[in-house]
ZASEKE-55603 format. One record per atom (N, C-alpha, C, O): residue number from 1; atom name; z, y, x; residue in one letter. Coordinates in steps of 0.1 Angstrom, whole numbers. Example, Ala and Ser with C-alpha at 12.3 -4.5 7.8 and 13.67 -1.06 7.14 Angstrom:
<pts>
PT   seq   atom       Z       Y       X   type
PT     1      N      78     -57     132      A
PT     1     CA      78     -45     123      A
PT     1      C      78     -33     132      A
PT     1      O      85     -33     142      A
PT     2      N      71     -22     128      S
PT     2     CA      71     -11     137      S
PT     2      C      79       0     129      S
PT     2      O      80      11     134      S
</pts>
This chain:
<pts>
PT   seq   atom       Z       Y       X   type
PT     1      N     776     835    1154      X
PT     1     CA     769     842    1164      X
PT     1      C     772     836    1178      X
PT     1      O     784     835    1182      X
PT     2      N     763     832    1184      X
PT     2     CA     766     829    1199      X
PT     2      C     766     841    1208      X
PT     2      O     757     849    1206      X
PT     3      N     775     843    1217      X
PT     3     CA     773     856    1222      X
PT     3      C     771     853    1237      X
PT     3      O     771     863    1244      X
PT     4      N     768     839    1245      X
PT     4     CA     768     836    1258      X
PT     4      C     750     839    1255      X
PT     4      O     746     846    1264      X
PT     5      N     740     836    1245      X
PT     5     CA     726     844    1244      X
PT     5      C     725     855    1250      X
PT     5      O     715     858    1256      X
PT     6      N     736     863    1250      X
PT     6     CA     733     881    1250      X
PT     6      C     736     881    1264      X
PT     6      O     741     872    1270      X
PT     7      N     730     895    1269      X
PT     7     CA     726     897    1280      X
PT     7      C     741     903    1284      X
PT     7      O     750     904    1275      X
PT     8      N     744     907    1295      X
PT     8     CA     760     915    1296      X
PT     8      C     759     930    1292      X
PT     8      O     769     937    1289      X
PT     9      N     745     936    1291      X
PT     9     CA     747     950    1288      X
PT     9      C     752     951    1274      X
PT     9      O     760     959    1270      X
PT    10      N     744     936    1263      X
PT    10     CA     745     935    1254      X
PT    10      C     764     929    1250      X
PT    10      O     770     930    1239      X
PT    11      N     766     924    1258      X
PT    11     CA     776     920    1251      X
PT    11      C     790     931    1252      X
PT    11      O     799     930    1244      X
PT    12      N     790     940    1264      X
PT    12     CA     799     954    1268      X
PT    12      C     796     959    1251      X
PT    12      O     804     960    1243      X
PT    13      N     783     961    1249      X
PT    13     CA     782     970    1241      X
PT    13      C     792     967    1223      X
PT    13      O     800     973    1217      X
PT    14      N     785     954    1222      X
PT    14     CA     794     947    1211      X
PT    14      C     813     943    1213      X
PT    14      O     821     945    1204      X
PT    15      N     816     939    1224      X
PT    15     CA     829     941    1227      X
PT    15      C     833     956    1224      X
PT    15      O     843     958    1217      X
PT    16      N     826     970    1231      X
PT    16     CA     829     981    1226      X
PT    16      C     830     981    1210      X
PT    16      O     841     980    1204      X
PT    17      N     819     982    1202      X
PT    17     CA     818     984    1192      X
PT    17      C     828     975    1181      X
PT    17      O     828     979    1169      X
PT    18      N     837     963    1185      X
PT    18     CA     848     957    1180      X
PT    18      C     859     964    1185      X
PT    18      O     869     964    1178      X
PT    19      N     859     971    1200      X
PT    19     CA     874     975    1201      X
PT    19      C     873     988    1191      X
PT    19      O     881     989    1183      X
PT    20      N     864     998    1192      X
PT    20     CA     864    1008    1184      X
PT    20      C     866    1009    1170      X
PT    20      O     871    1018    1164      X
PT    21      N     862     997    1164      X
PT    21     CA     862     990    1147      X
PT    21      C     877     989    1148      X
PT    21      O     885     994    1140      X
PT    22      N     881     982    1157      X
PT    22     CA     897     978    1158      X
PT    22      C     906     988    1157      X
PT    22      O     916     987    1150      X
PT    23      N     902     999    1164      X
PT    23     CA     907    1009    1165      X
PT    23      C     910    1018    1151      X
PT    23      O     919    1026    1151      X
PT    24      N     903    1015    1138      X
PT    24     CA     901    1020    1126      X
PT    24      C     910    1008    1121      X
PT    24      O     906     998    1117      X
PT    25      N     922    1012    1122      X
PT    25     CA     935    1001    1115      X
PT    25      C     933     989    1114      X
PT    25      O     941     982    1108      X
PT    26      N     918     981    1122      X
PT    26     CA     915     969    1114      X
PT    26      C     922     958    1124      X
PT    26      O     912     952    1128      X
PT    27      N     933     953    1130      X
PT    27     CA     936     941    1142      X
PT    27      C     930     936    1142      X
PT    27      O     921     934    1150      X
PT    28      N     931     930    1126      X
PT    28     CA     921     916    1128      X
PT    28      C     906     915    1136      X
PT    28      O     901     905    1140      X
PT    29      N     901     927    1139      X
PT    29     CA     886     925    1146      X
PT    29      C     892     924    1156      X
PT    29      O     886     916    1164      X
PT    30      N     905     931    1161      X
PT    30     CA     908     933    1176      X
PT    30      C     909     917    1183      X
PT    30      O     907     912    1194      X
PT    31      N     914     912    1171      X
PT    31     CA     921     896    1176      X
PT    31      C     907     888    1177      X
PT    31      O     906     879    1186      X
PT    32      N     897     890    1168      X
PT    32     CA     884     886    1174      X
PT    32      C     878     885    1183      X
PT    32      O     873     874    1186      X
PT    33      N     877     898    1192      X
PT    33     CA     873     904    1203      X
PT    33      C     878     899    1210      X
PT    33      O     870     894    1219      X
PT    34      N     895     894    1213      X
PT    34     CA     903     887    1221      X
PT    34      C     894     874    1225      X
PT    34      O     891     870    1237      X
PT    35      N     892     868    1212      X
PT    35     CA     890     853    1216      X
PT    35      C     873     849    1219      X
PT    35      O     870     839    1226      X
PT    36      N     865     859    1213      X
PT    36     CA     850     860    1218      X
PT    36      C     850     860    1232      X
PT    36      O     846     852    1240      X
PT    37      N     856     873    1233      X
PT    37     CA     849     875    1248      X
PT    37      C     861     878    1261      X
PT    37      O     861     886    1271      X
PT    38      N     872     867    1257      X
PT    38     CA     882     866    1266      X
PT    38      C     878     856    1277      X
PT    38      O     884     858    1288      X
PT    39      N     866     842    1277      X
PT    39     CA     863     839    1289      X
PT    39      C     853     846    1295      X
PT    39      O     852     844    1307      X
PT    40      N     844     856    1289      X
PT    40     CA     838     868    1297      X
PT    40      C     846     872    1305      X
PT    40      O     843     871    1317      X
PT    41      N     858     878    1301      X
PT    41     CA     865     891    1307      X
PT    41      C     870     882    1321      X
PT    41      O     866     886    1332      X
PT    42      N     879     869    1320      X
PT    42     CA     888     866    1330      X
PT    42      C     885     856    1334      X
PT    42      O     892     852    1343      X
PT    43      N     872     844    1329      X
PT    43     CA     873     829    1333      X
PT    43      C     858     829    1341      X
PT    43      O     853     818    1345      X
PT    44      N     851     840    1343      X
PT    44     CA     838     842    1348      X
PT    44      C     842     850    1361      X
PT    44      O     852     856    1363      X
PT    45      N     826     850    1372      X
PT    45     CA     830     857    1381      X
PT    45      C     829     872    1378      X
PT    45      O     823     876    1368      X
PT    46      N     835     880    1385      X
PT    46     CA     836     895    1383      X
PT    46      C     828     900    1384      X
PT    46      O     826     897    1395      X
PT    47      N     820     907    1381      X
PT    47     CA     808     920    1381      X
PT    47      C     813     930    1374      X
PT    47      O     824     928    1368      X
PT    48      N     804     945    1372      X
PT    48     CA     804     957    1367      X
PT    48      C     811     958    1352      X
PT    48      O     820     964    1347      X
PT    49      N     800     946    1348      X
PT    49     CA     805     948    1328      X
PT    49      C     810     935    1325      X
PT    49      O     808     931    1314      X
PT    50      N     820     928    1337      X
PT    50     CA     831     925    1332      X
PT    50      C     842     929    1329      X
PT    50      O     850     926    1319      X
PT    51      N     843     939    1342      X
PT    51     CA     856     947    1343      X
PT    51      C     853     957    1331      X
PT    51      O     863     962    1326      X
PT    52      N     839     959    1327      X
PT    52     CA     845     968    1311      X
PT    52      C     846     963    1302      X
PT    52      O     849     969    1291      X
PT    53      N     842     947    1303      X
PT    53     CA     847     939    1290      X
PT    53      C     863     931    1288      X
PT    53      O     869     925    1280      X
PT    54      N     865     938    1305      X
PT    54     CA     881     930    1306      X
PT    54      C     886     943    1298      X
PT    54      O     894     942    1289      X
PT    55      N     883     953    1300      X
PT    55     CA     894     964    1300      X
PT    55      C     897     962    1281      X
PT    55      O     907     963    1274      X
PT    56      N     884     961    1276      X
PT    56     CA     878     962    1259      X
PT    56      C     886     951    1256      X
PT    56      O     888     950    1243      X
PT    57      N     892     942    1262      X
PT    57     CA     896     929    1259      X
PT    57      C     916     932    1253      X
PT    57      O     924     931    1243      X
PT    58      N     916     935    1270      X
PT    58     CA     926     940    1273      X
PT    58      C     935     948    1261      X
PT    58      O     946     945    1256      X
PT    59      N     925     962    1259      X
PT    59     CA     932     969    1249      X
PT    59      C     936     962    1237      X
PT    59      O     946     964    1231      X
PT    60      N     924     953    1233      X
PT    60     CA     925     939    1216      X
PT    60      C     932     937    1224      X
PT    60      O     939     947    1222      X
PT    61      N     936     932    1230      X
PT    61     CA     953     922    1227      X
PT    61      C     963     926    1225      X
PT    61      O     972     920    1220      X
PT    62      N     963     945    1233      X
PT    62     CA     980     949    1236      X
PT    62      C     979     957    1219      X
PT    62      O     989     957    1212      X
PT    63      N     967     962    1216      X
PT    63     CA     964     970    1203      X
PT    63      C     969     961    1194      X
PT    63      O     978     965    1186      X
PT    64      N     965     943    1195      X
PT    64     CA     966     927    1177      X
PT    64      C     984     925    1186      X
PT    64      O     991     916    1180      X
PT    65      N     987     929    1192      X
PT    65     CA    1002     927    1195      X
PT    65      C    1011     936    1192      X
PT    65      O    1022     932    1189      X
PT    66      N    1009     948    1192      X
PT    66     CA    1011     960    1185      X
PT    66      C    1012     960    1169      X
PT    66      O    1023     962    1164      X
PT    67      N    1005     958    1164      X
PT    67     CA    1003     959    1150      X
PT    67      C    1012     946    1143      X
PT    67      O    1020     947    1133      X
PT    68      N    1008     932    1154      X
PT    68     CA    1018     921    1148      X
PT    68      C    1027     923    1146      X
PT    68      O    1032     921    1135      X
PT    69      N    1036     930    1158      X
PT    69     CA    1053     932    1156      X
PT    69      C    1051     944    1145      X
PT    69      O    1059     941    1136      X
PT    70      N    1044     954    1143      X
PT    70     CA    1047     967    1134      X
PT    70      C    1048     956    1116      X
PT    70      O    1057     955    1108      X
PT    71      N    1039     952    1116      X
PT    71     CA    1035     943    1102      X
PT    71      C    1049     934    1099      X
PT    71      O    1055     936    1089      X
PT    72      N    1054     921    1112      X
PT    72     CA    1063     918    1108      X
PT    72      C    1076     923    1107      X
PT    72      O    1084     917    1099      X
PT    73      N    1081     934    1115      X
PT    73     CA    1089     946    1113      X
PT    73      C    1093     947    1098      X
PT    73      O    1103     944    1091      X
PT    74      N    1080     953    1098      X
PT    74     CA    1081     962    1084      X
PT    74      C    1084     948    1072      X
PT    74      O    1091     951    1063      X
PT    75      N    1078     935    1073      X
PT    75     CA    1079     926    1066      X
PT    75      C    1096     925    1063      X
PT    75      O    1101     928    1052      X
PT    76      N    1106     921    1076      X
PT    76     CA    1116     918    1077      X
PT    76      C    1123     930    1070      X
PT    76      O    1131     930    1061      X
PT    77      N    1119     939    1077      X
PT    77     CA    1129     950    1070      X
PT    77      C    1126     952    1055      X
PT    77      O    1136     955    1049      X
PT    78      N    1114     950    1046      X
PT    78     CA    1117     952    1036      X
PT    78      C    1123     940    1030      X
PT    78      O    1132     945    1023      X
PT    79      N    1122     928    1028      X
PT    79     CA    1126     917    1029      X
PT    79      C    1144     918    1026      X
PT    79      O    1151     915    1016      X
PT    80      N    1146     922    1036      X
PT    80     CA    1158     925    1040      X
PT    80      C    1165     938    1028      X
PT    80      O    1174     934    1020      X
PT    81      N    1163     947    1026      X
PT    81     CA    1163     952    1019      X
PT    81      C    1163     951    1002      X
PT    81      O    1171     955     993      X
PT    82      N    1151     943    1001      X
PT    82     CA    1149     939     986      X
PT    82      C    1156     930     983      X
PT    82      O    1155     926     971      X
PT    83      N    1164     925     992      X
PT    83     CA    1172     913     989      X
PT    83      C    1187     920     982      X
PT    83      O    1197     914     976      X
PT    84      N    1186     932     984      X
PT    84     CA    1201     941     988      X
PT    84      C    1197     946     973      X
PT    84      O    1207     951     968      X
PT    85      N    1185     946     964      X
PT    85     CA    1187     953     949      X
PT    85      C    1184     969     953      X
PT    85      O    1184     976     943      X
PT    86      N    1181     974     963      X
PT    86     CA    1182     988     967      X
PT    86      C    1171     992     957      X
PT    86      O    1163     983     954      X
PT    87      N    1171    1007     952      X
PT    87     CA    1163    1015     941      X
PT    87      C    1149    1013     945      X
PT    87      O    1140    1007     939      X
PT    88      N    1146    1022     959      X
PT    88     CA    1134    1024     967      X
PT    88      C    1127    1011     967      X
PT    88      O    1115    1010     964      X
PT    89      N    1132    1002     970      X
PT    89     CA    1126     989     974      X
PT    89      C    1111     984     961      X
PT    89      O    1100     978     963      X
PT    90      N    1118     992     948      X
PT    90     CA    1113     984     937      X
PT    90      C    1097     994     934      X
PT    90      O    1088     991     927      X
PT    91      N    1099    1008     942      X
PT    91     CA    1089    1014     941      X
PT    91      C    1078    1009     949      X
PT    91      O    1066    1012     946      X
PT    92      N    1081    1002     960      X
PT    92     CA    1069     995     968      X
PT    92      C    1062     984     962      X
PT    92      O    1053     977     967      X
PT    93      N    1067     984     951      X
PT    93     CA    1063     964     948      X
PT    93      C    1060     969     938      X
PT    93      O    1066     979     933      X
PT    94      N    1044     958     931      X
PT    94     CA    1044     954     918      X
PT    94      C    1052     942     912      X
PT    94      O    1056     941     900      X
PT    95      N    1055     932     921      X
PT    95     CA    1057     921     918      X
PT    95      C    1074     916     917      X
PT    95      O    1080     911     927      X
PT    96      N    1079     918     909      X
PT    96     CA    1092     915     903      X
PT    96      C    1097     905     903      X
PT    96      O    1092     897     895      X
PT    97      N    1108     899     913      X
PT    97     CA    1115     883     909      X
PT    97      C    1116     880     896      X
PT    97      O    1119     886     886      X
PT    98      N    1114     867     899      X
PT    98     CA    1120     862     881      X
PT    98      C    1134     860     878      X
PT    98      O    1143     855     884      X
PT    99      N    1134     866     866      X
PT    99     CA    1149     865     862      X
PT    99      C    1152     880     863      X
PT    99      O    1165     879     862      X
PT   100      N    1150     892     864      X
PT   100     CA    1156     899     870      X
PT   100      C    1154     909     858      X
PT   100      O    1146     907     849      X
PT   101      N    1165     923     862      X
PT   101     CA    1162     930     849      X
PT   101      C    1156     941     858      X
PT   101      O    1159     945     870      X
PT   102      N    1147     945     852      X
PT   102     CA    1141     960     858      X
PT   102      C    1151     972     857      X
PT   102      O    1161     969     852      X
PT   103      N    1150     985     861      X
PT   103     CA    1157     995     862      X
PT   103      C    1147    1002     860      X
PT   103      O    1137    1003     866      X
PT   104      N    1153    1010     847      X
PT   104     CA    1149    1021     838      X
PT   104      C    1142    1031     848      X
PT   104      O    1148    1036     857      X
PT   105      N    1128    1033     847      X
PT   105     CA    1121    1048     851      X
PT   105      C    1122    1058     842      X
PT   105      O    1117    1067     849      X
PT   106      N    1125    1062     833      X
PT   106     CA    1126    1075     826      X
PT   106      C    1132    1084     829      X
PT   106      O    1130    1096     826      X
PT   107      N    1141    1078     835      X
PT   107     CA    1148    1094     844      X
PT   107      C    1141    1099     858      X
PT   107      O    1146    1107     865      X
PT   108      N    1132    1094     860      X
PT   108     CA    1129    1096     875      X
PT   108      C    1114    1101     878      X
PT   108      O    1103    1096     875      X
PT   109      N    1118    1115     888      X
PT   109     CA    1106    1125     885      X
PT   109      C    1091    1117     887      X
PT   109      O    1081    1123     884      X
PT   110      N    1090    1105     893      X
PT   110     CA    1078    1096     898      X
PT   110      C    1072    1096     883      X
PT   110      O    1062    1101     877      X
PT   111      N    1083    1088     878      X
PT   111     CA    1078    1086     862      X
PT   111      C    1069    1098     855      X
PT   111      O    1057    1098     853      X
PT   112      N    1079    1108     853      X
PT   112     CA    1072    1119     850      X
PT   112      C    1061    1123     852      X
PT   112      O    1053    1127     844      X
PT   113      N    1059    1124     868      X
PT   113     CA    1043    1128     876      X
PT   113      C    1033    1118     867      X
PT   113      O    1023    1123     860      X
PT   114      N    1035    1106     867      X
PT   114     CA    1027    1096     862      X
PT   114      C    1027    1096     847      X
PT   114      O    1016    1093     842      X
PT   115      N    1037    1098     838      X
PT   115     CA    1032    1101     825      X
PT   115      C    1023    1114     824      X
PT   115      O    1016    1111     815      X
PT   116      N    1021    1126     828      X
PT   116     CA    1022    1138     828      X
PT   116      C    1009    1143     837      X
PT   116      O    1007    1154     840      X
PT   117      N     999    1128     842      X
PT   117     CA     989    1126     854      X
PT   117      C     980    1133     844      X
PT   117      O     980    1145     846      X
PT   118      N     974    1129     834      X
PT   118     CA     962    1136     829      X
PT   118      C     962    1154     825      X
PT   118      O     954    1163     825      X
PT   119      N     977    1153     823      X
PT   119     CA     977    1171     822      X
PT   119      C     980    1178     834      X
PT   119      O     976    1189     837      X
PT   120      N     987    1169     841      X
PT   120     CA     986    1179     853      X
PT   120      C     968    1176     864      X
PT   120      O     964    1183     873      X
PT   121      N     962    1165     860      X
PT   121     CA     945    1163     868      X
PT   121      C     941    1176     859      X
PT   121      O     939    1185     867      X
PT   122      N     939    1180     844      X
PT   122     CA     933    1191     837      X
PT   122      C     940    1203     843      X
PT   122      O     932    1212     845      X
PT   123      N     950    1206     845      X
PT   123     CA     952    1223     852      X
PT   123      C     945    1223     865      X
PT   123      O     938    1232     870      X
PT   124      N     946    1212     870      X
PT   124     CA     945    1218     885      X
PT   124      C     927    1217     887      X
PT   124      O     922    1222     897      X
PT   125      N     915    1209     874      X
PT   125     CA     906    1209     873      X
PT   125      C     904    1221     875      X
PT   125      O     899    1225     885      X
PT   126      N     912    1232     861      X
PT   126     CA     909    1244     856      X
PT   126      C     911    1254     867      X
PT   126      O     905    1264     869      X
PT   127      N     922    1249     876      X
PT   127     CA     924    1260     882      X
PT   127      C     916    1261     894      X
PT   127      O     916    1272     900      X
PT   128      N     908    1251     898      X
PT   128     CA     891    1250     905      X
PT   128      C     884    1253     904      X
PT   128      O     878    1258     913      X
PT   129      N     880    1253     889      X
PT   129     CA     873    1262     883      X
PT   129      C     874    1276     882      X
PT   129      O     864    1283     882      X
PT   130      N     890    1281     880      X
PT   130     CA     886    1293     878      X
PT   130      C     892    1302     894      X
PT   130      O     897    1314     893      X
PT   131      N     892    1295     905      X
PT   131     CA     891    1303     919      X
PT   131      C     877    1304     920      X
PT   131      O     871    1314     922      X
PT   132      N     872    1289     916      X
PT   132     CA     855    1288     920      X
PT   132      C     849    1302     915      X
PT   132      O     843    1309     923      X
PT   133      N     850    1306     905      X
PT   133     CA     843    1314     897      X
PT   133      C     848    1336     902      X
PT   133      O     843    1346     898      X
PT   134      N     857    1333     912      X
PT   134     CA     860    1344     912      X
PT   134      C     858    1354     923      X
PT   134      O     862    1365     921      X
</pts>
């Protein structure tokens, strides 16, 4: 998509419509937005719907900078963690080092919920059914 074609009402509008997408957990659009229409926002002269494509700009970067540190955060810390053998750790993950021995679920009420998922989906169908009906 070339977006120096678009008119400036037109491109305020599309810069909005990426910071608000952005805004729906997605950075990655936000970090798009950054690099689209970052020589709009600050390498051009100033007018009306610059300054709202600076501001739309603005928010994608502090928003894809935000989320960076939260992602790698949360990376390091679990990392960090998984490395330590901790119980919890093994419930986030499908994917199991090799070599390793798993630790028994049978004692543990998750297990249960999940063997125990189709009878407990059928009460609580029934019990839908029979508020619905009353």
């Amino acid at each position: 998509m070339d977006i120096s074609k678009l008119t400036d009402v037109k491109k305020v509008d599309l810069c909005k419509k990426y910071f608000l997408i952005g805004a729906c957990f997605l950075p990655l659009i936000w970090v798009v937005n950054s690099f689209w229409f970052f020589s709009d926002a600050f390498c051009k002269p100033v007018n009306n719907h610059r300054r709202q494509i600076r501001k739309y700009v603005i928010g994608s970067i502090i928003g894809s900078i935000f989320w960076i540190i939260v992602l790698c955060s949360w990376e390091i810390f679990f990392q960090y963690y998984r490395s330590q053998g901790l119980v919890w750790t093994d419930f986030l993950t499908f994917v199991f080092p090799t070599g390793r021995v798993s630790m028994s679920f049978s004692n543990h009420k998750l297990f249960d919920l999940c063997v125990n998922l189709p009878k407990f989906m059928k009460m609580l169908s029934n019990l839908f059914i029979h508020v619905q009906f009353i």
